[in-house]
N, C-alpha and C positions, 0 to 999 in steps of 0.2 A: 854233465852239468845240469842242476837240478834249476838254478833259480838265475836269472841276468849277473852277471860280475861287471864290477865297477873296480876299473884298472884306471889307476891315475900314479902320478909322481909321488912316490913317497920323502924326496930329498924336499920336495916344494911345500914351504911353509903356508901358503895360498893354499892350497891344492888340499894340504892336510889338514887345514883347518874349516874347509867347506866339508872334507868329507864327513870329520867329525860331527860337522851340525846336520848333514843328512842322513848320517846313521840314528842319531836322533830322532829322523823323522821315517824314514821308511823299516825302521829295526829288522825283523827277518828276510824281509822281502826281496834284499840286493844282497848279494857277497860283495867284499871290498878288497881289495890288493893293491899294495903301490906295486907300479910294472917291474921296478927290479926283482920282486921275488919271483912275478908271475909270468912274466914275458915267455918264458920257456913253456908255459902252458900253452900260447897260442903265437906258434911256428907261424900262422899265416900271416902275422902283421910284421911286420918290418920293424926293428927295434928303436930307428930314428921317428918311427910314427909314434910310437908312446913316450917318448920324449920330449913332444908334439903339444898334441893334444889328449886329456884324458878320453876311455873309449869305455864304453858299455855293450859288451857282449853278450847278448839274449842266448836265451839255449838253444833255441834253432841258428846257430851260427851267424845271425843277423848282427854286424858291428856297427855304430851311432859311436861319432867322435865329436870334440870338442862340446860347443853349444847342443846339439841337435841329442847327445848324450842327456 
């Protein structure tokens, strides 16, 4: 993983519509995935966590959920 991913709810109308406007604003800089595609990319979070809260996972495997994301 080259750049931070930003794994949030793709079902959550909230959720997809924030991400839209930060794609906006940080354009290459974050990947984006709602958790149902990508969850199987990271085995280590528990899939009731990203049902959760959205999580941001740096390339050094550093995860920030919720707010602190």
């Amino acid at each position: 993983m080259d750049s931070p991913v930003c794994v949030y709810d793709g079902d959550c109308k909230f959720c997809t519509n924030w991400v839209n406007r930060w794609k906006q604003t940080t354009g290459d800089t974050l990947e984006y995935a709602p958790y149902q595609k990508a969850a199987s990319q990271f085995p280590m979070i528990p899939q009731k966590e990203f049902a959760h809260a959205l999580k941001l996972i740096e390339p050094d495997g550093k995860i920030l959920s919720g707010a602190r994301a």
